[in-house]
N, CA, C and O atoms as CSV, one atom per row, in Angstrom:
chain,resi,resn,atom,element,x,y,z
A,1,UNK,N,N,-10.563,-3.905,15.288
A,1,UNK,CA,C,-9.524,-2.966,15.625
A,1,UNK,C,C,-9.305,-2.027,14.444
A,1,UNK,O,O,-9.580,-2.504,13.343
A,2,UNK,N,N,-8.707,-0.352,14.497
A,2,UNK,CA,C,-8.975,0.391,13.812
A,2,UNK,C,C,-7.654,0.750,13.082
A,2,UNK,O,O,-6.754,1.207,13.786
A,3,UNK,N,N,-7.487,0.637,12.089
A,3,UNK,CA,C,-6.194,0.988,11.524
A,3,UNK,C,C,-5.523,2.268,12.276
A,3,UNK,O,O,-6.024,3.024,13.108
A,4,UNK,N,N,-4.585,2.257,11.862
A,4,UNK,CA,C,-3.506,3.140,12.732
A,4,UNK,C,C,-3.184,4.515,11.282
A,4,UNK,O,O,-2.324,4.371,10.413
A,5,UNK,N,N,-4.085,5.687,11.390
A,5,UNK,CA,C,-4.405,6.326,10.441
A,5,UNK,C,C,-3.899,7.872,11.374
A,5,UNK,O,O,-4.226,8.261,12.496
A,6,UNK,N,N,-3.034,8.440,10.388
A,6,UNK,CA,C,-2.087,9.757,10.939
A,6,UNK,C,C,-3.440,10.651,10.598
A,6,UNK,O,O,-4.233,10.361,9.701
A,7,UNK,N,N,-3.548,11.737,11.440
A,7,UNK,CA,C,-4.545,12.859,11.346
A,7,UNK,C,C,-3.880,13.830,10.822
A,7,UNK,O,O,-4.790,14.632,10.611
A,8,UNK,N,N,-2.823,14.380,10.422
A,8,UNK,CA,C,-1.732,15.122,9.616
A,8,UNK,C,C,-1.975,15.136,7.667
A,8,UNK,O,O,-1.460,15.942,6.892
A,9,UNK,N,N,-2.868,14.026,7.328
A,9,UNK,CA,C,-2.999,13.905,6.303
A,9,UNK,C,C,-4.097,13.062,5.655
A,9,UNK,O,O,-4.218,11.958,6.188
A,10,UNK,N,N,-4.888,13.294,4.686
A,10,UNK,CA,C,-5.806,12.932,4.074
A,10,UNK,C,C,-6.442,11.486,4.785
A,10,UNK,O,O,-5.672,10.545,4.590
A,11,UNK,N,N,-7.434,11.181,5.411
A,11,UNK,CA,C,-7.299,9.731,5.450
A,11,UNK,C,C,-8.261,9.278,4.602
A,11,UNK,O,O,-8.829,8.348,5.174
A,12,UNK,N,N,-8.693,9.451,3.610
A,12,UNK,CA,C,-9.352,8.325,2.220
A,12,UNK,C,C,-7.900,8.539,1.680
A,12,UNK,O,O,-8.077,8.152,0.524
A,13,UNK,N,N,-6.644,8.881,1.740
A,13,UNK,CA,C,-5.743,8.759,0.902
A,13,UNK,C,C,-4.747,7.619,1.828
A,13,UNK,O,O,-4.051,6.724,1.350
A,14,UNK,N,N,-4.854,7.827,2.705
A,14,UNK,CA,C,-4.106,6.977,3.810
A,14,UNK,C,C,-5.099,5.564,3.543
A,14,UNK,O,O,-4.398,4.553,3.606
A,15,UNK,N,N,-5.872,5.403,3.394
A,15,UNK,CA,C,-6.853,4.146,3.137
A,15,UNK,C,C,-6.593,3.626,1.408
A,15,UNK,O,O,-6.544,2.471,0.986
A,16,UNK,N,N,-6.495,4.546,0.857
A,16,UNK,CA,C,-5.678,4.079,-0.637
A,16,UNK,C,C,-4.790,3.782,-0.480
A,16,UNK,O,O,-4.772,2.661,-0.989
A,17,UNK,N,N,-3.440,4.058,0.095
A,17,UNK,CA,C,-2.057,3.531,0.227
A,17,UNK,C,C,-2.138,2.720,1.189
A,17,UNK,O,O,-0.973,2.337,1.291
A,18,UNK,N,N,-2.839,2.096,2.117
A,18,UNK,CA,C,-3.059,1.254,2.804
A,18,UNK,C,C,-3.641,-0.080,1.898
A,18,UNK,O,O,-3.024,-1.145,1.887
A,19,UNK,N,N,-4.673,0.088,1.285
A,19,UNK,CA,C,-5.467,-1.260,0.444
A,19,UNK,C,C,-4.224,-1.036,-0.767
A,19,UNK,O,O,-3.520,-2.041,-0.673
A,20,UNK,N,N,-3.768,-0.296,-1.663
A,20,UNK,CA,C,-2.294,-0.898,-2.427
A,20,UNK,C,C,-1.713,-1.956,-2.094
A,20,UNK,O,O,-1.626,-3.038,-2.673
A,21,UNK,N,N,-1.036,-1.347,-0.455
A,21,UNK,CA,C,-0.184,-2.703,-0.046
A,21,UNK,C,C,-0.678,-3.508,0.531
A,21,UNK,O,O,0.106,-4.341,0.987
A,22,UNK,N,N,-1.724,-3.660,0.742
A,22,UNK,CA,C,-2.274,-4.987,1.109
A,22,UNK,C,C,-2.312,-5.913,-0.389
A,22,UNK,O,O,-2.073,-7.113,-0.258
A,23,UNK,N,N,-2.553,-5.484,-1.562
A,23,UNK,CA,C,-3.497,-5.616,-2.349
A,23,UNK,C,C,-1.499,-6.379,-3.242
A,23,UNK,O,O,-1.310,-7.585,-3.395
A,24,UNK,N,N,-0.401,-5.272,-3.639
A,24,UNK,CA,C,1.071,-5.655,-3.756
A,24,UNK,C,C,1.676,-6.572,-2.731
A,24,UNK,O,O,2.658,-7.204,-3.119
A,25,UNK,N,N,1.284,-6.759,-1.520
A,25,UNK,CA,C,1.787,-8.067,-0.311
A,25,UNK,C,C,0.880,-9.099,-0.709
A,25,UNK,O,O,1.439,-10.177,-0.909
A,26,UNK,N,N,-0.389,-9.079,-0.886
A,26,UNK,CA,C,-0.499,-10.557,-1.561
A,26,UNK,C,C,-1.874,-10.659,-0.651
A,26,UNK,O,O,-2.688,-11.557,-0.868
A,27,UNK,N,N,-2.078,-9.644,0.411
A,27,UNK,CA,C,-3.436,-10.193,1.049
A,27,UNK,C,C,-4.760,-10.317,0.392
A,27,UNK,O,O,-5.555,-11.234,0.595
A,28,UNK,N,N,-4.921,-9.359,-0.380
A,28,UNK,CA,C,-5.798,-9.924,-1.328
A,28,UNK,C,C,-5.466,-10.088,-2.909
A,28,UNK,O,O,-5.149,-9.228,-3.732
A,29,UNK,N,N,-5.590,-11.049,-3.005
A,29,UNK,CA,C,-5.534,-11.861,-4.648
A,29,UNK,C,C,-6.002,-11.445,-5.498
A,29,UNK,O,O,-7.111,-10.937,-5.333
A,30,UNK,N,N,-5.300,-11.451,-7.048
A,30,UNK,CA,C,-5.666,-10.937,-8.297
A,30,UNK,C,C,-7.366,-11.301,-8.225
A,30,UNK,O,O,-7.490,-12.373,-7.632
A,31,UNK,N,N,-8.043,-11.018,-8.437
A,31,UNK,CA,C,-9.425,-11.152,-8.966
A,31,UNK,C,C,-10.604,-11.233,-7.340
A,31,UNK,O,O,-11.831,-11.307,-7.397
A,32,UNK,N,N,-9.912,-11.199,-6.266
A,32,UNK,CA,C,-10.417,-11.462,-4.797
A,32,UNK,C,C,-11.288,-10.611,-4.916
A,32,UNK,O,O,-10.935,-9.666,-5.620
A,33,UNK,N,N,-12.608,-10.534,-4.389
A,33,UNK,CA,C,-13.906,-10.058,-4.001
A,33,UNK,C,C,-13.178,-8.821,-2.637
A,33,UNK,O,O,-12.572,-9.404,-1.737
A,34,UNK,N,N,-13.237,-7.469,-2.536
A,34,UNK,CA,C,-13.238,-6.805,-1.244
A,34,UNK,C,C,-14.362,-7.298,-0.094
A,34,UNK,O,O,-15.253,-8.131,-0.258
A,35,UNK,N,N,-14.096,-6.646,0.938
A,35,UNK,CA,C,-14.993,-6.446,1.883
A,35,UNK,C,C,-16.260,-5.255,1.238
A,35,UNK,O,O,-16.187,-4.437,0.321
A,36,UNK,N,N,-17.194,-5.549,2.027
A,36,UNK,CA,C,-18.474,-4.358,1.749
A,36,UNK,C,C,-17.806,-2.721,2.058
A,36,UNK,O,O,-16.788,-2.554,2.730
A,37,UNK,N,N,-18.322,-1.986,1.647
A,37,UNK,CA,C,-17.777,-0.412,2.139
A,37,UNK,C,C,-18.353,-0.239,3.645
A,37,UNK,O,O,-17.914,0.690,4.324
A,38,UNK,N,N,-19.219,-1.019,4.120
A,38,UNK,CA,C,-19.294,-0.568,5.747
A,38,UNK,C,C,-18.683,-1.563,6.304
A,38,UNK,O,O,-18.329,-1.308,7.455
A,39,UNK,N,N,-18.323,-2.996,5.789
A,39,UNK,CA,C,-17.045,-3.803,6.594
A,39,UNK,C,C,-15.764,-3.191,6.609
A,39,UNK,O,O,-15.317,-2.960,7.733
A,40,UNK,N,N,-15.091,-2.884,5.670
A,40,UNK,CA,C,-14.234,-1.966,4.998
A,40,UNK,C,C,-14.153,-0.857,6.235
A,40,UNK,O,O,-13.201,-1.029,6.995
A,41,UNK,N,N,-14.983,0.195,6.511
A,41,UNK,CA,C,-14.916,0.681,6.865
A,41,UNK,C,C,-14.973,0.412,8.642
A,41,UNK,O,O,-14.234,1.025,9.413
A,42,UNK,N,N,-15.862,-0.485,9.027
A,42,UNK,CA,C,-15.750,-0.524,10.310
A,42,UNK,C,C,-14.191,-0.960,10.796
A,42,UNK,O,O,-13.502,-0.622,11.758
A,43,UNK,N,N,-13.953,-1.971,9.541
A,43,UNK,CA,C,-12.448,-2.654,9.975
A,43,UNK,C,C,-11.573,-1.388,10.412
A,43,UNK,O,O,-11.017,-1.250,11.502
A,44,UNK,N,N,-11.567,-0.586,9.451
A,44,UNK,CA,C,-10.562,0.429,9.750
A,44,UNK,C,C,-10.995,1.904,10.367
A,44,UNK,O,O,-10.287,2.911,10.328
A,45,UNK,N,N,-12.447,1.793,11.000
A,45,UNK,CA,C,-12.385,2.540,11.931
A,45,UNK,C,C,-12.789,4.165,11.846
A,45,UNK,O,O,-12.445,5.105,12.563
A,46,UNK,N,N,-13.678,4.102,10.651
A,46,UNK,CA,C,-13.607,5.346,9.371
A,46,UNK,C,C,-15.004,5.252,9.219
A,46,UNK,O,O,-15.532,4.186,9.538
A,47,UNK,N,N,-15.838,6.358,8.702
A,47,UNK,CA,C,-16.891,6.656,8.163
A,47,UNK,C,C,-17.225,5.894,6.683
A,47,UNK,O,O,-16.224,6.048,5.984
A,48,UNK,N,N,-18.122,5.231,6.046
A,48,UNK,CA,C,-17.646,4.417,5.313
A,48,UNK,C,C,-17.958,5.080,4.131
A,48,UNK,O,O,-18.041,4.336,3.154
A,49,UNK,N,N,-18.217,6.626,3.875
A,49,UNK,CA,C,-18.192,7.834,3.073
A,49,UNK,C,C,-16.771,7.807,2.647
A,49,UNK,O,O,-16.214,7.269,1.690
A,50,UNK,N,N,-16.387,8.462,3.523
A,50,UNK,CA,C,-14.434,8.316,3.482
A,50,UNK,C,C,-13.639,7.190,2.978
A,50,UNK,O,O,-12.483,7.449,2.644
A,51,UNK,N,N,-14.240,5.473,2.818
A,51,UNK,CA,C,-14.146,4.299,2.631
A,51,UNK,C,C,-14.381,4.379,0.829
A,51,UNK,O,O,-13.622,4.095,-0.097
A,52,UNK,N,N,-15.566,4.817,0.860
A,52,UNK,CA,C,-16.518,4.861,-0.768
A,52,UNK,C,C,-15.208,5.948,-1.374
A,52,UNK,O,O,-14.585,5.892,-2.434
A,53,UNK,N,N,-15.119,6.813,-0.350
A,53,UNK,CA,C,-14.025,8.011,-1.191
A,53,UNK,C,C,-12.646,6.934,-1.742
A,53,UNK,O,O,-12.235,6.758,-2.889
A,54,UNK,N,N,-12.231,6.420,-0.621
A,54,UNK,CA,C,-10.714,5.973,-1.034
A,54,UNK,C,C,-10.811,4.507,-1.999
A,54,UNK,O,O,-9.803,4.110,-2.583
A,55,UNK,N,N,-12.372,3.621,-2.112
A,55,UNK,CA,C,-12.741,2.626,-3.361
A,55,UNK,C,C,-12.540,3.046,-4.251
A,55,UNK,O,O,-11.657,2.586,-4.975
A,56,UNK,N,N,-13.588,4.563,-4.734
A,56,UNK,CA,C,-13.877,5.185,-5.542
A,56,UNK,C,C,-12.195,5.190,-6.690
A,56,UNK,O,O,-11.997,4.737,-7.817
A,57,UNK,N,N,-11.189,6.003,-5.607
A,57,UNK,CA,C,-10.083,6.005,-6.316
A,57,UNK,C,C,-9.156,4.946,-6.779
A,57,UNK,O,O,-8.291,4.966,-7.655
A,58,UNK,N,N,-9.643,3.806,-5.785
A,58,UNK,CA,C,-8.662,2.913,-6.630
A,58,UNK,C,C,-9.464,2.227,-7.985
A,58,UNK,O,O,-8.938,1.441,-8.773
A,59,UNK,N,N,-10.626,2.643,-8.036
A,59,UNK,CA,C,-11.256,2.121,-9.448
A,59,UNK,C,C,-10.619,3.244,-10.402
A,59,UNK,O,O,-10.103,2.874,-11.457
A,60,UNK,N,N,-10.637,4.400,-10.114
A,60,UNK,CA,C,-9.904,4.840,-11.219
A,60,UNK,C,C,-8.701,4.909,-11.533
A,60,UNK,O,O,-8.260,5.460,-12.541
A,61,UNK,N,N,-7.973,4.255,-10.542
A,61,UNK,CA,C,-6.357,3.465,-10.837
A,61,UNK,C,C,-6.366,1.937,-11.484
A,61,UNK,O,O,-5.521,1.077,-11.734
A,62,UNK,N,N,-8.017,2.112,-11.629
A,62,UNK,CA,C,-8.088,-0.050,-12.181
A,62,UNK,C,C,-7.173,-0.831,-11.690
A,62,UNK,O,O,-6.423,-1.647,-12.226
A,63,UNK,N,N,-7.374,-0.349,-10.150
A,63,UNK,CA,C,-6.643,-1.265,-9.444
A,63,UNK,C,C,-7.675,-2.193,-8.921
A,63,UNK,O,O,-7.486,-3.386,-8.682
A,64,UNK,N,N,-8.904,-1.470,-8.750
A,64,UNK,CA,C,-10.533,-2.386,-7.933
A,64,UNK,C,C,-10.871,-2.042,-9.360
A,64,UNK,O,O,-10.335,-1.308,-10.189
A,65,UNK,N,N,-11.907,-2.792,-9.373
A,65,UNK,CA,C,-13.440,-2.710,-10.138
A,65,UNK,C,C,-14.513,-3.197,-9.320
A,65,UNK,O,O,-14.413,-3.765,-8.232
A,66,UNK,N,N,-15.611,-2.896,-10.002
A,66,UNK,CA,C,-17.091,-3.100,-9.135
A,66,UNK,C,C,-18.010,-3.664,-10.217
A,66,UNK,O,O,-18.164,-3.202,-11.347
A,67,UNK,N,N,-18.744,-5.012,-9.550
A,67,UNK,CA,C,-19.622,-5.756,-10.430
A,67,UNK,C,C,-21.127,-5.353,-9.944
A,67,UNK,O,O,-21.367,-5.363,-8.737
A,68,UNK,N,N,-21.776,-5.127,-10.546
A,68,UNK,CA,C,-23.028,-4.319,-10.094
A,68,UNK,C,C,-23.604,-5.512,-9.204
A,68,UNK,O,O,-23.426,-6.678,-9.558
A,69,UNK,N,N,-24.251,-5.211,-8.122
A,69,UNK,CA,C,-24.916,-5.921,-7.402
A,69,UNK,C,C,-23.905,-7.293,-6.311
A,69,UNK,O,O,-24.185,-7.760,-5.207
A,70,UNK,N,N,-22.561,-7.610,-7.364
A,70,UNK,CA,C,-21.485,-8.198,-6.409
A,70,UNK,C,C,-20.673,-8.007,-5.885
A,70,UNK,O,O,-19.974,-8.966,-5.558
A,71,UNK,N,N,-20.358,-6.909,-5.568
A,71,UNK,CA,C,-19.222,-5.849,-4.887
A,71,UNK,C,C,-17.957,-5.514,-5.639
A,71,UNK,O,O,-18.160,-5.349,-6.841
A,72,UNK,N,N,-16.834,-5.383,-5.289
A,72,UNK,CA,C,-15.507,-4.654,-5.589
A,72,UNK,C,C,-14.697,-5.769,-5.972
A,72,UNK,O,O,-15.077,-6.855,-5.533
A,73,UNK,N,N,-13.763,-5.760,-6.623
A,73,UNK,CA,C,-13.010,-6.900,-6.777
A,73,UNK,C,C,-11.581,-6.912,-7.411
A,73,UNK,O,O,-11.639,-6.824,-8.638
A,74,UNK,N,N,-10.272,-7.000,-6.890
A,74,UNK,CA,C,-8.922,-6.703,-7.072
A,74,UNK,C,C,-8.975,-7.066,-8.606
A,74,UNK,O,O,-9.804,-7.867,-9.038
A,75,UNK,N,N,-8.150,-6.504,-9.317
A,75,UNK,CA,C,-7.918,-6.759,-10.880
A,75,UNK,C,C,-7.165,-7.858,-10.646
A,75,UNK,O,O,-6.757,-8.307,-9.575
A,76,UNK,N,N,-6.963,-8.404,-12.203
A,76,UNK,CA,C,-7.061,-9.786,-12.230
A,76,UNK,C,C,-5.499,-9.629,-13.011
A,76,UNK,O,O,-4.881,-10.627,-13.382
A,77,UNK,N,N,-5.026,-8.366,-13.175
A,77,UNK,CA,C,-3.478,-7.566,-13.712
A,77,UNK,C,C,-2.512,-7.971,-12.750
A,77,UNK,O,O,-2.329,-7.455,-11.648
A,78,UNK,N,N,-1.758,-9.175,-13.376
A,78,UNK,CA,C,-1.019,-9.348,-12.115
A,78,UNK,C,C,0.539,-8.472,-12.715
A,78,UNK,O,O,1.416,-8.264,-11.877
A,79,UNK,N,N,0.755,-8.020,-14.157
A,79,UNK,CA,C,1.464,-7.667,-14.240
A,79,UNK,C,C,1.498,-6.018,-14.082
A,79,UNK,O,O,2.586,-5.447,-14.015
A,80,UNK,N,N,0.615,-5.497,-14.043
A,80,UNK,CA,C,0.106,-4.374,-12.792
A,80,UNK,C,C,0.558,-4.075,-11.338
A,80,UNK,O,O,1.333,-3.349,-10.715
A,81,UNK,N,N,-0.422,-5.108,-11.141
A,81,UNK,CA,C,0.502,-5.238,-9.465
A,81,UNK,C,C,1.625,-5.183,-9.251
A,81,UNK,O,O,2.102,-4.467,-8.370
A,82,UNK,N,N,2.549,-6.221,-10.308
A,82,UNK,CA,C,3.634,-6.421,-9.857
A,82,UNK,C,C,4.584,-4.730,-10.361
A,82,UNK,O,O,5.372,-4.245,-9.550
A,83,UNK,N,N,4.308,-3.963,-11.897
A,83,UNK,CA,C,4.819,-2.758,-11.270
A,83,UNK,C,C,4.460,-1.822,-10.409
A,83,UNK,O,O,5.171,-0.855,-10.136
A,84,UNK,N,N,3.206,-2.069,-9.870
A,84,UNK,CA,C,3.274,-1.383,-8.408
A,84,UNK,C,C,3.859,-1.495,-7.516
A,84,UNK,O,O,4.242,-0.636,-6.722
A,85,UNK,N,N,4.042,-2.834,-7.529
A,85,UNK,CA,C,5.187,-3.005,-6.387
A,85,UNK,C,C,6.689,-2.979,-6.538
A,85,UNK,O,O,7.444,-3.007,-5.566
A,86,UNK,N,N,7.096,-2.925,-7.800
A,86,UNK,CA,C,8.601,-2.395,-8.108
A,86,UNK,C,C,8.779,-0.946,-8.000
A,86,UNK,O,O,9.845,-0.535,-7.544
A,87,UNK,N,N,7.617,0.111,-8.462
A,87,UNK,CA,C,7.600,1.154,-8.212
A,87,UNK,C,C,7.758,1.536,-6.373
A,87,UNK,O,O,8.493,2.317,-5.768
A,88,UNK,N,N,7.004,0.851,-6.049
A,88,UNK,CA,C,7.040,1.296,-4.298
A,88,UNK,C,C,8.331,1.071,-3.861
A,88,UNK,O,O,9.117,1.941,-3.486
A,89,UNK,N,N,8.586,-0.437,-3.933
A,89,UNK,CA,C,10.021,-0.325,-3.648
A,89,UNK,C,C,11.464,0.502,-3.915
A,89,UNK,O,O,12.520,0.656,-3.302
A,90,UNK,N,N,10.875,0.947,-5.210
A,90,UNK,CA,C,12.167,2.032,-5.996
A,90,UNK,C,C,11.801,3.270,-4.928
A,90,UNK,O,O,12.693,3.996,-4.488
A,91,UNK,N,N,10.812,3.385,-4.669
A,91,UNK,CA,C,10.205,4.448,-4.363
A,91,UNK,C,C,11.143,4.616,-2.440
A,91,UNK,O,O,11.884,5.414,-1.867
A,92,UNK,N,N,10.505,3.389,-2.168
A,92,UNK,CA,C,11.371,3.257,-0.511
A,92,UNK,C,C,12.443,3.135,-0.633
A,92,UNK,O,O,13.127,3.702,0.219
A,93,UNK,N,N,13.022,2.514,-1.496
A,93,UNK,CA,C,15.111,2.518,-1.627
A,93,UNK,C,C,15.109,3.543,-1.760
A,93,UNK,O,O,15.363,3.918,-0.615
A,94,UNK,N,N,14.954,4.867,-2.651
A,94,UNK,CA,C,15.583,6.121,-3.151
A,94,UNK,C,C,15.194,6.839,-2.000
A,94,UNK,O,O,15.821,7.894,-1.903
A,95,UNK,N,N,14.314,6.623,-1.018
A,95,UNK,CA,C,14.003,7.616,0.457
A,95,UNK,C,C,15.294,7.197,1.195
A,95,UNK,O,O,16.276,7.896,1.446
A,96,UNK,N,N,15.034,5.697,1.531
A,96,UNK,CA,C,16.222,5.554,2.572
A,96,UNK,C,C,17.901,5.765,2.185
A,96,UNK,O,O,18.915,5.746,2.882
A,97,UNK,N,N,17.695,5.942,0.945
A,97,UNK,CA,C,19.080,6.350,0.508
A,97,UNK,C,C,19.367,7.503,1.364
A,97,UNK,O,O,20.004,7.701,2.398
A,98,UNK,N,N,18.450,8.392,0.305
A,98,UNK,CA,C,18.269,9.909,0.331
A,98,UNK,C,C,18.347,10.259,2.328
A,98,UNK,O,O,18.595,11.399,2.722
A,99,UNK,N,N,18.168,9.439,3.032
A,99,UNK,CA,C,17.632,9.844,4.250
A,99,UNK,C,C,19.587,9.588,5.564
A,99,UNK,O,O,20.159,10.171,6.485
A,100,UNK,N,N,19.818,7.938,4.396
A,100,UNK,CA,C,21.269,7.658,4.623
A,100,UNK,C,C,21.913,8.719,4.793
A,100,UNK,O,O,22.261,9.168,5.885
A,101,UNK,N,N,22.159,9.291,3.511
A,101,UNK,CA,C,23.137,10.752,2.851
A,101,UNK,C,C,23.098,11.984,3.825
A,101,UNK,O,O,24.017,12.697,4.227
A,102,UNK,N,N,21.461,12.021,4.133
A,102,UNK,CA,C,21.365,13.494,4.901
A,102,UNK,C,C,22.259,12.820,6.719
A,102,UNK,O,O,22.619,13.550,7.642
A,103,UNK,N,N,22.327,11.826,6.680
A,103,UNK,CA,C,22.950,11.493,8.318
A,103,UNK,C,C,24.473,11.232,7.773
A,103,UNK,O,O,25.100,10.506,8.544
A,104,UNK,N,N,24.950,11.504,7.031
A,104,UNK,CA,C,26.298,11.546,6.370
A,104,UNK,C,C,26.700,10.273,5.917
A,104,UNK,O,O,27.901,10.129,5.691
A,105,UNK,N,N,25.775,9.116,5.702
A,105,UNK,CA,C,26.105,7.569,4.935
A,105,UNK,C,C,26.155,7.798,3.572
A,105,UNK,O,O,25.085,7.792,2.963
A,106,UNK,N,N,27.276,8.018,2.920
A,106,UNK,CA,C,27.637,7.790,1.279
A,106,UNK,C,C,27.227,6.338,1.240
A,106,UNK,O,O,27.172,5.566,2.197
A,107,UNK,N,N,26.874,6.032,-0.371
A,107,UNK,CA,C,26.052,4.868,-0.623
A,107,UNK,C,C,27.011,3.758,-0.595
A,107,UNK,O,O,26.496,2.642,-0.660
A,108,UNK,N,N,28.400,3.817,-0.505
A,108,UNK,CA,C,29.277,2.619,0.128
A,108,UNK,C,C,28.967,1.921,1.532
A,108,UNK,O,O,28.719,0.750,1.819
A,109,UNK,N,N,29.095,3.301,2.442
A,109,UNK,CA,C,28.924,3.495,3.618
A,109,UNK,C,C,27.682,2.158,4.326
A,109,UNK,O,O,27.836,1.181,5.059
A,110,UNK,N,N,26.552,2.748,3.671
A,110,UNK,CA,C,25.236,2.576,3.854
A,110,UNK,C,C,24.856,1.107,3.315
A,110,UNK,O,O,24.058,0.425,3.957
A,111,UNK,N,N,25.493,0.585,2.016
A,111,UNK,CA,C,25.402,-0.810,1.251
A,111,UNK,C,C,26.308,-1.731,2.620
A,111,UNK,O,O,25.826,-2.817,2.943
A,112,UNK,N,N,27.378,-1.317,3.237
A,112,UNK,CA,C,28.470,-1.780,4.096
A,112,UNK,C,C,27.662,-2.191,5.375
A,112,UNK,O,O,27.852,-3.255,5.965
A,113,UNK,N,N,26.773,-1.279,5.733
A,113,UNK,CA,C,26.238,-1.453,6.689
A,113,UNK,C,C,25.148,-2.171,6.849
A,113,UNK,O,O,24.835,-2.706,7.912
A,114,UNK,N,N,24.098,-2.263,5.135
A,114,UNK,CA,C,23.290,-3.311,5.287
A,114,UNK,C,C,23.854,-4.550,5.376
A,114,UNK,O,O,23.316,-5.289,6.200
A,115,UNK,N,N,24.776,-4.990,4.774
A,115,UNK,CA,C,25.485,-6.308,4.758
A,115,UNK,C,C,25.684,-6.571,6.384
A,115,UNK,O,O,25.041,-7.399,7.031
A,116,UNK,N,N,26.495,-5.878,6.797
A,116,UNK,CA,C,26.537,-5.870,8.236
A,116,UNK,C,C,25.498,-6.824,9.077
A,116,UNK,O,O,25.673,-7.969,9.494
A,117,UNK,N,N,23.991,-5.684,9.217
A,117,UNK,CA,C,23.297,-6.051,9.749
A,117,UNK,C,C,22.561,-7.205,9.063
A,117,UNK,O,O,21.949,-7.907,9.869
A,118,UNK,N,N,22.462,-7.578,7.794
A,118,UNK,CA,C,21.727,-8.847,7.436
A,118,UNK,C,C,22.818,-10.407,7.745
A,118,UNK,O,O,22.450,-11.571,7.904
A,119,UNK,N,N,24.062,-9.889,7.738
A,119,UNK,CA,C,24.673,-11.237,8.578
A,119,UNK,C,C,24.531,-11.287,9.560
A,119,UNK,O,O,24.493,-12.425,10.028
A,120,UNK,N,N,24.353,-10.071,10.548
A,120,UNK,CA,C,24.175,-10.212,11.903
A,120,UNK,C,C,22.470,-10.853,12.211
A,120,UNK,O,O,22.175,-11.067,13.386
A,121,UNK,N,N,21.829,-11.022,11.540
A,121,UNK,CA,C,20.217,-11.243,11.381
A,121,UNK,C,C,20.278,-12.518,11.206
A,121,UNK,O,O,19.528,-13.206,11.899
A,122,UNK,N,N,21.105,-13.122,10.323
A,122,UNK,CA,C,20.964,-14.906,10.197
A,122,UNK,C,C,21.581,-15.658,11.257
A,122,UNK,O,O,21.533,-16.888,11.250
C-alpha cells in the first residue's frame, strides 16, 4: 500500500518528513538497517529515483548513513533523535497554538479546553 503523499508539494521532501517520524516514533531503531531504495520505494508507491532523492538527504542530515555494499542505516545518535523530536513537537505546539488564537482561543482558553477533553478521554 502507497503512502498517502499530497501532490501540492515536493514528494522526496514529503518522504523525508515521513522517514523522520518514523525514524523519532521509534519504528526504526538507533543503528536499524533501512529497507533497499526499490523496497523503500515500492512501499511508498514512488519512483525509487525520488526515494534515492529523499535517502540522499537524510544522509546529509546524518540522520541515515550508508555502508558500502550493506545498505542505509538509522544513526546510532540517540541524543539526536531525541532533539528532533523535541524540536517537532515545539514545532506542532507553536502551530496549534498559533491556529487556537486565529479561531479566537487565548492560551487560557485553549490550555482549559485541553484539560477538558483529556478528562473527558479517560
Amino acid at each position: 500500500m502507497s503512502w498517502n503523499l499530497d501532490s501540492s508539494r515536493p514528494i522526496y521532501t514529503q518522504i523525508v518528513e515521513r522517514i523522520q517520524l518514523d525514524i523519532i516514533a521509534g519504528k526504526y531503531q538507533p543503528g536499524a538497517r533501512l529497507p533497499s531504495v526499490r523496497d523503500f520505494a515500492s512501499e511508498a508507491g514512488v519512483n525509487p529515483n525520488t526515494m534515492q532523492k529523499a535517502l540522499a538527504e537524510l544522509e546529509r542530515e546524518d540522520l541515515v548513513h550508508s555502508e558500502r555494499t550493506s545498505g542505509r542505516f538509522i544513526t546510532e545518535d540517540t541524543a539526536m533523535i531525541e532533539k528532533m523530536r523535541e524540536e517537532l513537537a515545539t514545532t506542532q505546539i507553536r502551530d496549534f497554538f498559533e491556529k487556537m488564537q486565529q479561531m479566537g482561543f487565548d492560551t487560557e482558553k485553549t490550555i482549559a479546553l485541553i484539560e477538558r477533553i483529556m478528562k473527558e478521554g479517560k
